[in-house]
DRENKE-83678 format. One record per residue: y, z, x of N, C-alpha, C in turn. Coordinates in steps of 0.02 Angstrom, whole numbers, plus 50000, padded with zeros to 5 digits. Layout:
BEGIN
YZXYZXYZX ...
//
This chain:
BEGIN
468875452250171468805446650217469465442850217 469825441350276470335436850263470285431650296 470935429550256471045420750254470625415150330 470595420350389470425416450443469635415950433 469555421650419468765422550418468435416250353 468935415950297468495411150235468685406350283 468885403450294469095397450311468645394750378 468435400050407467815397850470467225398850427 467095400950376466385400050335466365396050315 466895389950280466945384350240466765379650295 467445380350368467205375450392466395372850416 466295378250440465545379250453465085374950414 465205378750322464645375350274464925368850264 465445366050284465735358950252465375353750331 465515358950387465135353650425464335353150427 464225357450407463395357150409463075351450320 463545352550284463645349150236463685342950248 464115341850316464375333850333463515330150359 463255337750401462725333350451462015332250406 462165336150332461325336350314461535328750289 462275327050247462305319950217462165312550275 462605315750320462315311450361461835309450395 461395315150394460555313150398460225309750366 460335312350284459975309250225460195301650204 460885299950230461235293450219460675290550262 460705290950344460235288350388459565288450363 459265292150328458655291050312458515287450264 459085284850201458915282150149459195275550167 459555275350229459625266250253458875264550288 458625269850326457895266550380457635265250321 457535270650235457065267650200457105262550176 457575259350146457875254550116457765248150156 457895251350244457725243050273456645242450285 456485249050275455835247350282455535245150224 455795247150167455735245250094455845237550103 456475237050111456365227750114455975224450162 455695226150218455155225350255454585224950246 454365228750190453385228650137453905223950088 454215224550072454205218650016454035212250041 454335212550093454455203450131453695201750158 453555207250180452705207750204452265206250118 452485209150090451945209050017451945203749989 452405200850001452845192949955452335187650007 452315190150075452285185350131451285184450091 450875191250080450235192450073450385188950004 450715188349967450375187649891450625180249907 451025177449939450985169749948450375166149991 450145169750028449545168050072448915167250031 448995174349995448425173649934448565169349876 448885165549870448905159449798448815152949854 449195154649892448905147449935448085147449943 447995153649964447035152749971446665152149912 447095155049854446695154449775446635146649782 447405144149762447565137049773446905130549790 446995134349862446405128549906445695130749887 445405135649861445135136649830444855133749768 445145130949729445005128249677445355121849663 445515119149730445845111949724445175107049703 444605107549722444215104949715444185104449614 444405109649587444545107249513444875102549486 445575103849534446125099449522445965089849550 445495090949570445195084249608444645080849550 444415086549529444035084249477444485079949405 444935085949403445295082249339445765075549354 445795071249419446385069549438445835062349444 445255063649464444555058349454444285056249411 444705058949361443975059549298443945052649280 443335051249269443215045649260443145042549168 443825041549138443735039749074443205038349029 443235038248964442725035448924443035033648859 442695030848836442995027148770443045031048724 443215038648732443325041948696444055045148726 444575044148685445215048948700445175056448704 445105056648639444955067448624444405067648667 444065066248686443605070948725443685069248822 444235063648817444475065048884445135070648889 445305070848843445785076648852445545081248861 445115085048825444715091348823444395091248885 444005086948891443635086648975444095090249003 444855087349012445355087849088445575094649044 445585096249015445995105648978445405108649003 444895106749006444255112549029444415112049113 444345108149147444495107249224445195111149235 445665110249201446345114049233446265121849185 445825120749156445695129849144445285133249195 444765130549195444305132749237444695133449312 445215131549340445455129549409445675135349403 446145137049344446845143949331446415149949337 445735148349306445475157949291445255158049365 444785153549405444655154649464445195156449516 445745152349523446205153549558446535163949540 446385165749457446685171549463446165176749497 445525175649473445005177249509444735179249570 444965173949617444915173349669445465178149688 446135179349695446565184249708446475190549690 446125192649644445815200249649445115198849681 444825195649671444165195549729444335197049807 444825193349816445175194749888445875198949897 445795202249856446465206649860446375211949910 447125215349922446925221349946446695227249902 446655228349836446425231249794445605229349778 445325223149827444655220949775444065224149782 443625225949727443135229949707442405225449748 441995227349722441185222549722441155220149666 441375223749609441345218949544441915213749545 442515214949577442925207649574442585202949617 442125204649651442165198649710441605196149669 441085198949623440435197149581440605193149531 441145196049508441465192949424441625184749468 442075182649515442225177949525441825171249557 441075177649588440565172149634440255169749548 440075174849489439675172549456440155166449411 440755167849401441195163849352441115156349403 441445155449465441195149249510440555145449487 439945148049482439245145749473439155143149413 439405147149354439365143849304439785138249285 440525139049311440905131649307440535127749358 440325129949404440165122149450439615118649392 438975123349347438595120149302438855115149258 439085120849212439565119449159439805111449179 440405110549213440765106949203440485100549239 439985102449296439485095149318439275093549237 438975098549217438865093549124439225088549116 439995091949098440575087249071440615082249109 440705080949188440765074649204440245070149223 439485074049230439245068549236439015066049172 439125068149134438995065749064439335059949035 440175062149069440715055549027440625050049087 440275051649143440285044949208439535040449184 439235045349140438445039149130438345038049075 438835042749008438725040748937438975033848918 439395031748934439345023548905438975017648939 438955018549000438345014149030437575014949007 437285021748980436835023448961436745021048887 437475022548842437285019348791437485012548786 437595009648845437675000648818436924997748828 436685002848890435884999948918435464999448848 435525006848814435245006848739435235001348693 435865001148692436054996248643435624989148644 435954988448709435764981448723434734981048712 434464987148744433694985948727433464984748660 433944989048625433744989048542433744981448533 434594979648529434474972748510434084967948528 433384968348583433054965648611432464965648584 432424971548535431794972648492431314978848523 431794981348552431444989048586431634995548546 431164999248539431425007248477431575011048509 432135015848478432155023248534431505027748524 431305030648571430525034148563430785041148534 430395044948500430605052648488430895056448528 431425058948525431795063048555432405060948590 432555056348582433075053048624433685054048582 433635058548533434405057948495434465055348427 435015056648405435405052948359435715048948371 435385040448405435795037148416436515033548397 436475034148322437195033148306437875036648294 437565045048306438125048748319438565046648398 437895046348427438065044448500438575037848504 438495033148473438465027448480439395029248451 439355032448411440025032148354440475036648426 440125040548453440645046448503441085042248534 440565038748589440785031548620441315026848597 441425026148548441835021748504442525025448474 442685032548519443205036248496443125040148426 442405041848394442705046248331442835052848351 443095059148313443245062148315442755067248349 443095072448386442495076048402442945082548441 442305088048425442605094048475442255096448511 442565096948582442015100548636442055107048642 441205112548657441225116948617440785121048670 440385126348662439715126948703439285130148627 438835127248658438015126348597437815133448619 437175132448584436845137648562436625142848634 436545137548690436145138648746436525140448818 437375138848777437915144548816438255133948853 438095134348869438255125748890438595121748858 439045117248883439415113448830439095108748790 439385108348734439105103448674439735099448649 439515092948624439985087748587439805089648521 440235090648484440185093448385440465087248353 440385084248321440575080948259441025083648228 441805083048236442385086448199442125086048134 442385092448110442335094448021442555090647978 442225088547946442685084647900442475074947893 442235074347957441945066547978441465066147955 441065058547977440435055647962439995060847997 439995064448050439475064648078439715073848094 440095076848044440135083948059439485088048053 439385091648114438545097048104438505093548158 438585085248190438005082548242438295085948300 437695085948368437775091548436437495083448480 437875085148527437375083148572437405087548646 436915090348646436905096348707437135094348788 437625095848802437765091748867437145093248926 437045101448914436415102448952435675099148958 435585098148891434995094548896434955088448914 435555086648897435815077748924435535077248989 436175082049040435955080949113435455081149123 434945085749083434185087749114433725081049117 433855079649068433305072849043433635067149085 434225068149088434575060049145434165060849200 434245066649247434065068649286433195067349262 432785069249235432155067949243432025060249244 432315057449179432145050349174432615044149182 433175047649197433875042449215433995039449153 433865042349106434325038249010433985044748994 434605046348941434425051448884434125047648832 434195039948819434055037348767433595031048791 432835034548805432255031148830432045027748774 431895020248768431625014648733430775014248743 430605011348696429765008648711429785000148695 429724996948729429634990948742429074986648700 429214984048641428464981348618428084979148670 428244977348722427804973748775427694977048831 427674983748821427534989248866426714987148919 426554985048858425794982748901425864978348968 426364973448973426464970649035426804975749081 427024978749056427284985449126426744989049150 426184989849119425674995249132425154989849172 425324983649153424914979949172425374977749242 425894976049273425974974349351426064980749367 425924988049348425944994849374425434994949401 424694993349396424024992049377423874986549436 424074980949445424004973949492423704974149537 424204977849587423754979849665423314982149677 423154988449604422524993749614421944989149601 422054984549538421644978849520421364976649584 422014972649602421844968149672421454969149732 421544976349754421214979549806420574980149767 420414980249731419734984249687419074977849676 419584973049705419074966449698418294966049753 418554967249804418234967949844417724973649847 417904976949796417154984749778416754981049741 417094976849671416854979549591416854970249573 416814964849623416794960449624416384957349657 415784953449621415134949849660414974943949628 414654937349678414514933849654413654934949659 413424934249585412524935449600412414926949581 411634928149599411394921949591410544923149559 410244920149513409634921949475409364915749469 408654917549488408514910349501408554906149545 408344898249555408274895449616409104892649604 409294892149671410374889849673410094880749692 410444876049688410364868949680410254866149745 409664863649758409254861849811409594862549890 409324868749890409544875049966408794876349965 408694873250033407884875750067407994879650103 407414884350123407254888050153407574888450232 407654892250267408074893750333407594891450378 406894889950368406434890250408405954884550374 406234879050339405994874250330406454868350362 406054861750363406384856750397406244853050304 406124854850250405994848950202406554851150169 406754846150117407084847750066406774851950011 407374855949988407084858549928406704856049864 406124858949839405794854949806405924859349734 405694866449734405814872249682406404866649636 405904868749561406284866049510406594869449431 406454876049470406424882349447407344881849423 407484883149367407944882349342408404890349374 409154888549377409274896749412410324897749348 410424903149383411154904249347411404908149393 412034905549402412324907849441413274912349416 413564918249452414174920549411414504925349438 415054925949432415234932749441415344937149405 415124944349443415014951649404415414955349425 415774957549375416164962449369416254970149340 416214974649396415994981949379416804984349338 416764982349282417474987849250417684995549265 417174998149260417215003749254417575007949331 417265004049382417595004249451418485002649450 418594998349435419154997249428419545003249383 419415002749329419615009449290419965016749327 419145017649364419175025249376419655024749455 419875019149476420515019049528421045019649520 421215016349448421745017749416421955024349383 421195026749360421445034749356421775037949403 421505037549436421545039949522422185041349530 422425033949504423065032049578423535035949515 423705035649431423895038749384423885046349403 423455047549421423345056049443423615057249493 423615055149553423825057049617424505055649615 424995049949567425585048749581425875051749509 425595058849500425925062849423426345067549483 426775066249497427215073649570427735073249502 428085070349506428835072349449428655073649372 428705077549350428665080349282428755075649250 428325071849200428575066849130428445057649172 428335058249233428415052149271427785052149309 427585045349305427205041549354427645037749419 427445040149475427795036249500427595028049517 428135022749569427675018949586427125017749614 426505010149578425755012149638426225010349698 426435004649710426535003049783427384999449773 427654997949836428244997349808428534991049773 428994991149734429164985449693428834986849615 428404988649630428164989549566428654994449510 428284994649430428845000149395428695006149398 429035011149399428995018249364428845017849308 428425022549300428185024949216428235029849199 428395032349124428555039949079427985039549067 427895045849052427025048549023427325046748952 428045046648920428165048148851428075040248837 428135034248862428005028948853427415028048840 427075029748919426295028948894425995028548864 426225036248818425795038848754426195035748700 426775032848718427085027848647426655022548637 426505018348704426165012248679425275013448683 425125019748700424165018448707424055021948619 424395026548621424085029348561424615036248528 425115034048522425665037948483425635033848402 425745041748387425775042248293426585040148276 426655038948247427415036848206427715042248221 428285044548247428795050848232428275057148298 428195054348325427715059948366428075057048442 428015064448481428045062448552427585063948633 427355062148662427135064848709427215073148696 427545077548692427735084548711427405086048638 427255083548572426915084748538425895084048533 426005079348565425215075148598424985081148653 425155082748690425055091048737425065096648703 425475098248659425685103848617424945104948578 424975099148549424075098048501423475096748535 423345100848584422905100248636422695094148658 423205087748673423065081948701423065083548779 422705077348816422685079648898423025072548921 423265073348979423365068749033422685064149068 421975066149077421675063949077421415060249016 421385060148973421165057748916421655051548902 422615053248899422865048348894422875042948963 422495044949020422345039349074421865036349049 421285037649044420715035048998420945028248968 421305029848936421505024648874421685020748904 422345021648947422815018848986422305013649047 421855016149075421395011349109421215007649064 420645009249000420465004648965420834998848939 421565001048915421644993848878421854990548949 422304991549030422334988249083421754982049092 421164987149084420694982149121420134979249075 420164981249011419734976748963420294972348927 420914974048910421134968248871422004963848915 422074968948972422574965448999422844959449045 423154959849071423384952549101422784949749181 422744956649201422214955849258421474960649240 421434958849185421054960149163420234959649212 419784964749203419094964649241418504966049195 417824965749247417404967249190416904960349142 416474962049180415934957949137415524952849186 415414946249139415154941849190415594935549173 415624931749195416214926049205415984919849266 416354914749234416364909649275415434907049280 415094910649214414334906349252414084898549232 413624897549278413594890949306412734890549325 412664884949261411774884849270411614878449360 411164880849381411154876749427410104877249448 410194868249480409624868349481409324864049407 409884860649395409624857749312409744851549317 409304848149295409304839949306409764836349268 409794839449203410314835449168410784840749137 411484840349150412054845649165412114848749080 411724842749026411974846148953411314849748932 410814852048960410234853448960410454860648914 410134864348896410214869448855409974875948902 410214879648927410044884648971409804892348934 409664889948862409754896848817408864902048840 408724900248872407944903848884408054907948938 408794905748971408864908349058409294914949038 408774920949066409244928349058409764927449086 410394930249040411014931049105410854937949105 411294937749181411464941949213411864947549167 411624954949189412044959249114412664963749175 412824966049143413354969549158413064976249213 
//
C-alpha cells in the first residue's frame, strides 16, 4: 500500500474520528444543560415541598409562640421543646407523605403521628392555661374550710409544681404526657397524668373538686323550684271540726255550733320527694353531673352528692357503684335530707290553729289532729 493510499485511510478515520467527538461533545453539552434543568426543577419541587411542610405545621410554631406561661420555668421550657419537636418531625413527615417517592404507609405514618400530637400536646397546653387558676380556686376553697374529695390528687405535689419545683415532662404509663417529680426532690415518684387531667377538667371543670361543709345549701337552692312548683300538689289547708262562727250558705242566722274545730296545713312529703327524684333522674345526661333544675340554679357532681349524703372517710362515688351502690338509692337520700331537714323544707302538719274556742288558752288536747 503506498504512501497516498495510508494517508486517505487516516484521513478518512481522523475525520470520522472528528464527527463521532463532535457528536458526543454535543450530546454531553444538551446533557449537562438538561442536567442543570431537573436540578433547578428538583430544587424548585423540594422548595415547594418545605414551604408546604412549613405551612403545614405552622400551626405548631403558633402554639409555641402563644404559650401561655406558668409559674413553673422547667416545665415551660419543655412544653415549648415538645411543640418545636413535634413541628420538625411533622414538617419531615409531611415531605415524604407528599413526596414524589410517597408510599400509603408514609402518608399513614404522618396522618397517625398528626392525631396523636394534636392529643398529646392539647394535654400540655391546656393543662399549663388552667393549672394555676385551678389550683388557686383550690387553694383558696381549702382555706375556706372545704376538703379535697377522693381522687382529686396529691394536692401538694401539685401545689409545689406551681411554685417552680423541679420536674420532668415525660409520657406515663397510658402513652400520654405526665409531670414526674425530678429524682432526687421532695416529691420524686409523684405523676400527675396530663391525660387524666384534661379528662376530668373536661367532665367537671377542676381536677381538684372540693366538698363544701355546707353542701346541704347547694342541694338545697338545686331543690327550690321543684319544692316551689310542688306546693300546689302536696300542699293543703284542711279544716276538722266546726271553723269560727261561719254559718251555713243557706242560713240567714248566725252561727250557733259550739263544736270546738282545728284548723292547718298538710303537707304530703313524700310528693315532693319523688319530684325531686324525677327531676335528679331526668337531668343525669353528662356522666358524674347533675345538671341544672332550672336556670341560675347550681350544677351538681354525683361525687359530691355522695360526699355529703352518705360517703365513708377515704371513699369515692366510683367506689360507692363499684360496691353495688345505685344512683337511685343515692337520690333517695338526697330527697330525704332536701325535704325533711332542709332549708325549704316540707312535710307534715304546720301552722295549726284551734278555732271555734271561747277562750284562746283553753287546752285543745282532746281535739284529734290532723295526721299526716
Amino acid at each position: 500500500m503506498g504512501y497516498k493510499d495510508q494517508k486517505v485511510i487516516r484521513d478518512t478515520r481522523d475525520a470520522r474520528a472528528a464527527a463521532f467527538i463532535g457528536q458526543t461533545g454535543q450530546a454531553f453539552k444538551t446533557s449537562i444543560a438538561q442536567g442543570a434543568t431537573r436540578r433547578k426543577e428538583q430544587q424548585k419541587a423540594q422548595k415547594e415541598m418545605q414551604q408546604k411542610a412549613q405551612a403545614a405545621v405552622s400551626g405548631r410554631y403558633k402554639q409555641a409562640a402563644e404559650y401561655e406561661r406558668s409559674g413553673n420555668k422547667s416545665l415551660d421550657e419543655q412544653v415549648i421543646a415538645e411543640l418545636e419537636n413535634a413541628a420538625r418531625l411533622e414538617a419531615d413527615l409531611h415531605m415524604k407523605a407528599f413526596g414524589p417517592e410517597a408510599t400509603t404507609e408514609d402518608l399513614t405514618m404522618y396522618q397517625k403521628t398528626v392525631a396523636n400530637n394534636n392529643r398529646d400536646l392539647n394535654d400540655l397546653t391546656m393543662f399549663v392555661g388552667s393549672f394555676d387558676k385551678d389550683i388557686d380556686a383550690a387553694a383558696n376553697s381549702i382555706a375556706n374550710g372545704n376538703g379535697l374529695m377522693p381522687g382529686s390528687g396529691d394536692f401538694s405535689y401539685e401545689l409545689s409544681v406551681q411554685q417552680g419545683a423541679p420536674i420532668k415532662l415525660g409520657r406515663g404509663e397510658d402513652g400520654r404526657y405526665s409531670i414526674f417529680g425530678a429524682e432526687g426532690g421532695e416529691f420524686a415518684g409523684k405523676e400527675i397524668q396530663l391525660g387524666k387531667y384534661y379528662d376530668d377538667f373536661e367532665a367537671k371543670g377542676t381536677r381538684y373538686e372540693t366538698i363544701d361543709p355546707e353542701y346541704n345549701l347547694v342541694m338545697d337552692e338545686w331543690s327550690k323550684s321543684i319544692i316551689e312548683n310542688g306546693d300546689a300538689l302536696y300542699s293543703q289547708d284542711q279544716q276538722k271540726g266546726a271553723s269560727t262562727g261561719k254559718a251555713p250558705r243557706d242560713s240567714k242566722s248566725k252561727a250557733t255550733s259550739s263544736e270546738p274545730g282545728i284548723k292547718a296545713k298538710v303537707e304530703s312529703g313524700q310528693g315532693y320527694k319523688n319530684d325531686i327524684i324525677k327531676a335528679l333522674k331526668s337531668n343525669n345526661k353528662k356522666p358524674g353531673t347533675i345538671s341544672s333544675s332550672v336556670k341560675g340554679a347550681p350544677e351538681l357532681s354525683l361525687d359530691q352528692i355522695y360526699q355529703f349524703a352518705i360517703g365513708q372517710p377515704g371513699t369515692s362515688y366510683n367506689d360507692y357503684i363499684n360496691s353495688g351502690g345505685s344512683n337511685d338509692y343515692l337520690f333517695e337520700v338526697f330527697a330525704d335530707q332536701v325535704v325533711d331537714n332542709g332549708t325549704y323544707r316540707r312535710g307534715g302538719v304546720k301552722n295549726v290553729v284551734a278555732t271555734n274556742v271561747q277562750d284562746p288558752n283553753a287546752a285543745i288536747s282532746n281535739v284529734d289532729l290532723i295526721k299526716k
